[in-house]
NUGU-577471 format. One record per residue (C-alpha): x, y, z; residue number from 1. Coordinates in steps of 0.25 Angstrom, whole numbers, plus 5000, padded with zeros to 4 digits. Example, Ala and Ser with C-alpha at 12.3 -4.5 7.8 and 13.67 -1.06 7.14 Angstrom:
2
<atom u="5049" v="4982" w="5031" i="1"/>
<atom u="5055" v="4996" w="5029" i="2"/>
This chain:
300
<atom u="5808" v="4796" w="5095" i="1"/>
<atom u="5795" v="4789" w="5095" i="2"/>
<atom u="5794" v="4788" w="5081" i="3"/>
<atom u="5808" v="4783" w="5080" i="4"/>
<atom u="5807" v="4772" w="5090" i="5"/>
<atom u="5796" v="4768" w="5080" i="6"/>
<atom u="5805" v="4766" w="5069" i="7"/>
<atom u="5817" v="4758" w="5076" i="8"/>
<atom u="5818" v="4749" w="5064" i="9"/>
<atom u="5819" v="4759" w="5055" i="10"/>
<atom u="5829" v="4765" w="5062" i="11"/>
<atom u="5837" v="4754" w="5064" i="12"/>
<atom u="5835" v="4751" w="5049" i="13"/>
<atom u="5841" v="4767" w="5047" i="14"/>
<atom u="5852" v="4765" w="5055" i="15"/>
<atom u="5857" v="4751" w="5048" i="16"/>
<atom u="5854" v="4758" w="5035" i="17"/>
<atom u="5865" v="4769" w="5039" i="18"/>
<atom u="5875" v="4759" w="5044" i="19"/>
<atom u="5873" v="4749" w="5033" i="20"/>
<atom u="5875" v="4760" w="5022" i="21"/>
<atom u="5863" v="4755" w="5015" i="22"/>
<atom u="5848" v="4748" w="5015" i="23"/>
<atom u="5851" v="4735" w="5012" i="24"/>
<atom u="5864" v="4734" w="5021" i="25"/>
<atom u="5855" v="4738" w="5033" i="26"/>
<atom u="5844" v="4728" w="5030" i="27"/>
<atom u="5855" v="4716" w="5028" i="28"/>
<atom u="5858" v="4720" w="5043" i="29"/>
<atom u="5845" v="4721" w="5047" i="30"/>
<atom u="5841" v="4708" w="5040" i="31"/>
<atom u="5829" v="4715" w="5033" i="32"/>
<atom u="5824" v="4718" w="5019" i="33"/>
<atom u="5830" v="4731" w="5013" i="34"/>
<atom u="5816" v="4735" w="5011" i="35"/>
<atom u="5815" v="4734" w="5027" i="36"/>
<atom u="5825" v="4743" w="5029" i="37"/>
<atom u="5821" v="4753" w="5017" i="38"/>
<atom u="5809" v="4752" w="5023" i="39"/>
<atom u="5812" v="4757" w="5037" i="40"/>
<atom u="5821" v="4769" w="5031" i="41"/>
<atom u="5809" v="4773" w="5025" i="42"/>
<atom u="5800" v="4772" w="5036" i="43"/>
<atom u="5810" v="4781" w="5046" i="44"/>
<atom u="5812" v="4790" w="5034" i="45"/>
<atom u="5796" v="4792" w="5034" i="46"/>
<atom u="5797" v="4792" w="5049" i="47"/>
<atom u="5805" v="4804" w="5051" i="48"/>
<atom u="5802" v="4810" w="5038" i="49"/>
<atom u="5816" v="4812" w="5032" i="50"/>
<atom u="5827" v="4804" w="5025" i="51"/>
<atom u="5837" v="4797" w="5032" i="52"/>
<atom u="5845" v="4792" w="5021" i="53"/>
<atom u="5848" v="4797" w="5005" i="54"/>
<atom u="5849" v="4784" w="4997" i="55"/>
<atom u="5854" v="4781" w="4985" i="56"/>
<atom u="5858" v="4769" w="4978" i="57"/>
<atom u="5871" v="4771" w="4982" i="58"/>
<atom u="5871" v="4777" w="4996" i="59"/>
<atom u="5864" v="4783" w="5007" i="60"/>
<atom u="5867" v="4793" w="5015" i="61"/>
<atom u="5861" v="4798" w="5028" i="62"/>
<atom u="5852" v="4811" w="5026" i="63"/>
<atom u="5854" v="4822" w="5038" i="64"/>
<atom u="5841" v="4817" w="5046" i="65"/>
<atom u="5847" v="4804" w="5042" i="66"/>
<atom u="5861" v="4806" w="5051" i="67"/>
<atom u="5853" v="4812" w="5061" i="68"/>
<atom u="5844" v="4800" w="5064" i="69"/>
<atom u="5855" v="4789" w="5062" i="70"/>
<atom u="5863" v="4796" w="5074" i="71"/>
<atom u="5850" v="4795" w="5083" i="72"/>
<atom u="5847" v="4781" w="5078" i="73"/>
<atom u="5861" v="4775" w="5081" i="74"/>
<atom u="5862" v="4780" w="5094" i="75"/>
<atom u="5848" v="4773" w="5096" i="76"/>
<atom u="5852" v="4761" w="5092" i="77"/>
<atom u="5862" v="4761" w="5101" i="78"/>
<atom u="5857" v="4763" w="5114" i="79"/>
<atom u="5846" v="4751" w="5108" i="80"/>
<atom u="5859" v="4743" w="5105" i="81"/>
<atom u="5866" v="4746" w="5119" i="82"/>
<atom u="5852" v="4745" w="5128" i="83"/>
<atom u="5854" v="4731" w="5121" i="84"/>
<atom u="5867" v="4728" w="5126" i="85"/>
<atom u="5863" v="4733" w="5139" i="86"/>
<atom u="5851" v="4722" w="5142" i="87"/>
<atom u="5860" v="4711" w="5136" i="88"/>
<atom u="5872" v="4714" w="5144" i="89"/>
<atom u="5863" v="4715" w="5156" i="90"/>
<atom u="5857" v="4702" w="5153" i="91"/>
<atom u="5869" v="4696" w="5150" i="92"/>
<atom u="5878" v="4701" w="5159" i="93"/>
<atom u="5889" v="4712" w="5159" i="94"/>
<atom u="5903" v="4706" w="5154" i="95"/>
<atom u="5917" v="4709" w="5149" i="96"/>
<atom u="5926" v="4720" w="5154" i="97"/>
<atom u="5923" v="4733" w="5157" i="98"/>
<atom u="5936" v="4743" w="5158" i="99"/>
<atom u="5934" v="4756" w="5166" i="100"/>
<atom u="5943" v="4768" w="5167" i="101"/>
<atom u="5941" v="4778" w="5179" i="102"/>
<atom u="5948" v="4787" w="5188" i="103"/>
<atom u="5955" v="4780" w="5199" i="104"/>
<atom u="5949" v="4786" w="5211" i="105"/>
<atom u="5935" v="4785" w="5206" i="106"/>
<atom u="5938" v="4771" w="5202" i="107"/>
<atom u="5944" v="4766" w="5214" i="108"/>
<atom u="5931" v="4773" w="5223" i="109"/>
<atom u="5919" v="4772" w="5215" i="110"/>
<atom u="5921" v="4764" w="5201" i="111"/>
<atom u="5927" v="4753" w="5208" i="112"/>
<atom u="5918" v="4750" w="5217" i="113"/>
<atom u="5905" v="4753" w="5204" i="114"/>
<atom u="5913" v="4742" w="5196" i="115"/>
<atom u="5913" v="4732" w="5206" i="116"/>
<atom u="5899" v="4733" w="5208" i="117"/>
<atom u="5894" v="4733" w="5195" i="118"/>
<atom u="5904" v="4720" w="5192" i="119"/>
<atom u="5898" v="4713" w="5203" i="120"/>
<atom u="5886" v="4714" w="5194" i="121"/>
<atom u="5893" v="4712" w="5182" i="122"/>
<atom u="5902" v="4700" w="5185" i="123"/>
<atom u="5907" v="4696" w="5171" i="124"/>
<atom u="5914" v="4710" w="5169" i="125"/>
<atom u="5926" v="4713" w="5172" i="126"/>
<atom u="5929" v="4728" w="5175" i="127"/>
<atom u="5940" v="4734" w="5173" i="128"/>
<atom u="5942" v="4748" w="5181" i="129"/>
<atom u="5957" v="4756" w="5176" i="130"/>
<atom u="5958" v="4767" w="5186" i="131"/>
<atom u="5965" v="4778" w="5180" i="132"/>
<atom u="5964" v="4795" w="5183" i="133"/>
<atom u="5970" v="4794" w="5169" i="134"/>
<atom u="5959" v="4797" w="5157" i="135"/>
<atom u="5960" v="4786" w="5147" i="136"/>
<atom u="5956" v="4783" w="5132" i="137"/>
<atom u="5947" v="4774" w="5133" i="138"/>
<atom u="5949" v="4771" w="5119" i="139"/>
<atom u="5964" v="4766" w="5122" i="140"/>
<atom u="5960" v="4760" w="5135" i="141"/>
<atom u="5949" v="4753" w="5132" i="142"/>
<atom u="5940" v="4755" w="5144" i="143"/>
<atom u="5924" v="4755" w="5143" i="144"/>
<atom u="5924" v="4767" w="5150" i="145"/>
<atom u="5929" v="4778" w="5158" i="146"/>
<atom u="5924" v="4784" w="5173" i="147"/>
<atom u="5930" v="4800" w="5170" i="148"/>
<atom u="5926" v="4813" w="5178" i="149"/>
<atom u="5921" v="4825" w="5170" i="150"/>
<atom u="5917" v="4828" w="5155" i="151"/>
<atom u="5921" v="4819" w="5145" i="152"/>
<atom u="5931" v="4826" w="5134" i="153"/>
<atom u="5933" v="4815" w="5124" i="154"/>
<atom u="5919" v="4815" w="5115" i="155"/>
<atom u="5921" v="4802" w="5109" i="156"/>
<atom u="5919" v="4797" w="5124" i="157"/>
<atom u="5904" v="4793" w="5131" i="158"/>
<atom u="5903" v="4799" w="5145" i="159"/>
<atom u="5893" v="4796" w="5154" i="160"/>
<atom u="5890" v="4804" w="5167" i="161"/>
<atom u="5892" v="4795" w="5178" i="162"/>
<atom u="5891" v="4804" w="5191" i="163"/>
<atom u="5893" v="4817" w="5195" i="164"/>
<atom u="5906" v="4822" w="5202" i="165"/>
<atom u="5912" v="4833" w="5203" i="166"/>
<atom u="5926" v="4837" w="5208" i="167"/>
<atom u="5932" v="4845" w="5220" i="168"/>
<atom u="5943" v="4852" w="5225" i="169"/>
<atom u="5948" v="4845" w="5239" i="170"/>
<atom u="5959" v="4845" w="5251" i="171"/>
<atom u="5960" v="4838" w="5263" i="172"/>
<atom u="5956" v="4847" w="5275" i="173"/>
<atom u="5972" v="4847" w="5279" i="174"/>
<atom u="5975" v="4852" w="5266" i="175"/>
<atom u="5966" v="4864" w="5269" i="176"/>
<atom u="5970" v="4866" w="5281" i="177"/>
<atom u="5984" v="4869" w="5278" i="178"/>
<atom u="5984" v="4876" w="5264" i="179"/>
<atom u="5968" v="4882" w="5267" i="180"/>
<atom u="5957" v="4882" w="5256" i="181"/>
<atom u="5958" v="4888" w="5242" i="182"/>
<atom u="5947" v="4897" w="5243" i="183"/>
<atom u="5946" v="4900" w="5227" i="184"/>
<atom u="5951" v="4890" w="5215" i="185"/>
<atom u="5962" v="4902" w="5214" i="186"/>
<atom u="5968" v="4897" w="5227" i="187"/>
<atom u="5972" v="4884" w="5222" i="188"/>
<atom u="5984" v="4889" w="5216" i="189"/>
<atom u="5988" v="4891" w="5230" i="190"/>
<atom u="5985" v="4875" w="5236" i="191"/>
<atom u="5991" v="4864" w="5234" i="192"/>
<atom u="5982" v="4854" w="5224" i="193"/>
<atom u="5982" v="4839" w="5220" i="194"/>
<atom u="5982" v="4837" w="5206" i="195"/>
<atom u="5977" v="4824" w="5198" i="196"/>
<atom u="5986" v="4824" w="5185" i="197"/>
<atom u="5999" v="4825" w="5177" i="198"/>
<atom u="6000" v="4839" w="5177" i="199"/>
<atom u="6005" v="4847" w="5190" i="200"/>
<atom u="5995" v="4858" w="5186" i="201"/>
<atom u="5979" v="4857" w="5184" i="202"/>
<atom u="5967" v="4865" w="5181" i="203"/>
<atom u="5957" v="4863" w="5192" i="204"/>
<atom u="5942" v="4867" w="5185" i="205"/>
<atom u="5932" v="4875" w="5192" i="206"/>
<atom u="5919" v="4876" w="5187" i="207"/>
<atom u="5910" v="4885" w="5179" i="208"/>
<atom u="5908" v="4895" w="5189" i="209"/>
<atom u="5922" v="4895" w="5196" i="210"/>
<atom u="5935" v="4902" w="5187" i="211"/>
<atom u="5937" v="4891" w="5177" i="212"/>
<atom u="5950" v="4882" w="5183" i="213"/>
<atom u="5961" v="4884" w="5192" i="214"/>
<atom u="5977" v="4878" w="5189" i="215"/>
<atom u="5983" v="4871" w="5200" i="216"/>
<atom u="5998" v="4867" w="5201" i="217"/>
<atom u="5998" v="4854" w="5208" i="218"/>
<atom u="6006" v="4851" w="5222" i="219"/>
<atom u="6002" v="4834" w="5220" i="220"/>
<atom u="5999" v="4829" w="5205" i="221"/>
<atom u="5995" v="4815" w="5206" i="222"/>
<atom u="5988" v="4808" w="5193" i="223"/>
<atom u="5979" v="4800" w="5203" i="224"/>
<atom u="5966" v="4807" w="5207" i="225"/>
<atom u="5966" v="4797" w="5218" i="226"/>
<atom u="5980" v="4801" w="5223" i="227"/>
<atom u="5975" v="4817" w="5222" i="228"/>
<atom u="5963" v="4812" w="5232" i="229"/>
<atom u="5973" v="4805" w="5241" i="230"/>
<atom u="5981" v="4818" w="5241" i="231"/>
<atom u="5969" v="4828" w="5244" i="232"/>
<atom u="5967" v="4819" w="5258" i="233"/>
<atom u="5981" v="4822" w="5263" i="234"/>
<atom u="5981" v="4836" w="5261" i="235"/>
<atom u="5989" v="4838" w="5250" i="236"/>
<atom u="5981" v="4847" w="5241" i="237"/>
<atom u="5968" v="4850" w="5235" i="238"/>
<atom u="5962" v="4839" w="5226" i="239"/>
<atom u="5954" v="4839" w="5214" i="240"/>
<atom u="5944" v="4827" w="5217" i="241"/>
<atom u="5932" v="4821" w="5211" i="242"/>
<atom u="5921" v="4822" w="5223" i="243"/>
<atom u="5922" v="4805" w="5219" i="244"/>
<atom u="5934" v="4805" w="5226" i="245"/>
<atom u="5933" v="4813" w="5235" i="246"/>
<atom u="5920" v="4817" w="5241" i="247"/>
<atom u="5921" v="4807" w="5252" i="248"/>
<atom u="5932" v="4814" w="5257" i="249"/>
<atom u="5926" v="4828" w="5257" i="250"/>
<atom u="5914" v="4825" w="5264" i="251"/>
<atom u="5923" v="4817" w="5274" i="252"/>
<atom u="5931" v="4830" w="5277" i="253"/>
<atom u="5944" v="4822" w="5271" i="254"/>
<atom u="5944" v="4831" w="5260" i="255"/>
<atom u="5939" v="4846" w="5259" i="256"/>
<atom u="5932" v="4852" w="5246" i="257"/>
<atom u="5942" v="4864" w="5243" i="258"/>
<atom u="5934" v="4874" w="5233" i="259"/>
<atom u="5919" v="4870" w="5236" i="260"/>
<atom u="5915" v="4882" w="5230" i="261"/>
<atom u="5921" v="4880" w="5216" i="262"/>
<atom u="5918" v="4868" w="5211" i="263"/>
<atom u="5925" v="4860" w="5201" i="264"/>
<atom u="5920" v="4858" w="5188" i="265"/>
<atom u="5912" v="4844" w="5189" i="266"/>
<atom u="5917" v="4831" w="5184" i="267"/>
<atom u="5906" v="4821" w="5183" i="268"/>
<atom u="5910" v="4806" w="5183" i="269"/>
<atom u="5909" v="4798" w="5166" i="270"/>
<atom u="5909" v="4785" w="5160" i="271"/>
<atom u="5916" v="4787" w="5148" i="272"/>
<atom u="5917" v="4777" w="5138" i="273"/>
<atom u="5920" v="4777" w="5123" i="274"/>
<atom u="5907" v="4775" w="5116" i="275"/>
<atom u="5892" v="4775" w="5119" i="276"/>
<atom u="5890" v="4764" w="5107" i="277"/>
<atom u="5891" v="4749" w="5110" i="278"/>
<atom u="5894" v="4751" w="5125" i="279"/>
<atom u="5896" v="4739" w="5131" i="280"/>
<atom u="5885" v="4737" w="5142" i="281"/>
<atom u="5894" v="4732" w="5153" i="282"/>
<atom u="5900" v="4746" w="5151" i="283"/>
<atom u="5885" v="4753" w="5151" i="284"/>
<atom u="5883" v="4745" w="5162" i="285"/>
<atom u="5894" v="4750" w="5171" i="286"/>
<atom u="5891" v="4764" w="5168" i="287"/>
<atom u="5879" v="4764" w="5171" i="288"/>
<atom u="5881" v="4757" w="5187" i="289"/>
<atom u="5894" v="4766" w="5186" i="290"/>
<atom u="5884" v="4777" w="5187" i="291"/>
<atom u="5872" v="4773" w="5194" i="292"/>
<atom u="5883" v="4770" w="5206" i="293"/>
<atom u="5891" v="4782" w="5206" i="294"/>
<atom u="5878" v="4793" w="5206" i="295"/>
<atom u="5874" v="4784" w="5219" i="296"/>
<atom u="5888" v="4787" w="5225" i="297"/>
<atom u="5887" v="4801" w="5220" i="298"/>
<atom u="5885" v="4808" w="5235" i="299"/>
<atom u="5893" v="4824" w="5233" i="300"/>
């Protein structure tokens, strides 16, 4: 790494090179002599002690150790490009909109509260906050980022881990005391359960060393996670909740854990957003107080 840090011009001049398709293209966009550029490949050629690039007069191609390198250069020269970014829009002063997606009881609780904070520093943005239990395409929606529990499935996303969080199986104590406690995930077949979803049947996941997952028929089915919360608390059911939204009221006694032995399989909280490349700062920014402020509520 040493070595290379030694040879940024050159491998800037590499990666121009690659882009440009050719020697003298490069140096025209580097405003520098061919033979500058020429000499540079040569010199991180010599460096490393192998090829980069076949050339003839008609073409060059990137050589195996060549690809390999271009990979680990691009992605140097962006994190350069985007610690650039960072110290101008920190001097200059965070503007422009910033569009947020996030599940609405989450939002409403904790992001809400985080956004008006961090605009308070940040009075030229405009923050927009869609509150949604509904996973959208960022893509067709446009938003600069998405607050999601658990894993990411798409892979053309960029997650980031904000906070940790995991989920729990809860009633109110009236519930309890009228129906009595599952004692085994088996039981739940038997108990009425409050479902967040479109269909009337769902697949509650255990973890690893529990029996895999458990399908319950639902006696409410709501599509708002904060409507399933509001339900637990009257006693209709058992509740599948985020320990976000609900661990104030378990250590209060307004909720009861159901299950504490078997524990669900955990769902940390993400920002997710389309790309890493070119990230507008304002959206780095936010992130970044977005998870320096949730690990100091983090208290389960």
């Amino acid at each position: 790494m040493d070595m290379l840090a030694n040879h940024f011009p050159a491998l800037l001049a590499f990666a121009r090179i690659v882009s440009a398709g050719s020697l003298s293209s490069a140096a025209r966009e580097l405003d520098v002599p061919v033979s500058v550029v020429s000499r540079r490949l040569t010199q991180l050629e010599t460096s490393l002690g192998t090829r980069l690039l076949q050339r003839t007069t008609r073409r060059q191609t990137l050589t195996e150790e060549g690809r390999l390198l271009h990979a680990r250069v691009l992605r140097i020269l962006d994190e350069l490009e985007q610690a650039e970014l960072v110290l101008a829009e920190r001097r200059a002063g965070v503007h422009g909109v910033l569009r947020v997606t996030a599940p609405g009881a989450l939002g409403r609780r904790w992001l809400a509260p985080v956004a008006a904070a961090f605009q308070e520093r940040h009075p030229q943005l405009l923050i927009q906050l869609d509150l949604s239990d509904a996973v959208v395409d960022l893509a067709d929606t446009g938003h600069d980022l998405a607050i999601r529990y658990g894993a990411l499935a798409d892979s053309s996303l960029v997650a980031r881990e904000l906070a940790p969080n995991y989920r729990v199986l809860c009633a109110a104590p009236a519930y309890l005391e009228r129906h009595g406690a599952p004692r085994s995930p088996a039981d739940l077949a038997g108990h009425r359960c409050i479902v967040i979803g479109e269909q009337r049947r769902a697949e509650w996941r255990f973890g690893a060393s529990d029996t895999g997952s458990v399908r319950v028929d639902a006696a409410f089915l709501t599509n708002d996670g904060e409507a399933a919360h509001q339900l637990a608390l009257a006693g209709s059911g058992i509740a599948l909740k985020s320990i976000w939204d609900v661990g104030d009221d378990l250590a209060a006694g307004r909720l009861t854990r159901v299950l504490p032995d078997h524990a669900i399989a955990a769902a940390p909280l993400h920002a997710v957003y389309p790309h890493q490349r070119n990230l507008a700062p304002r959206v780095r920014l936010f992130v970044d107080y977005l998870k320096d402020s949730l690990r100091a509520a983090w208290r389960w």
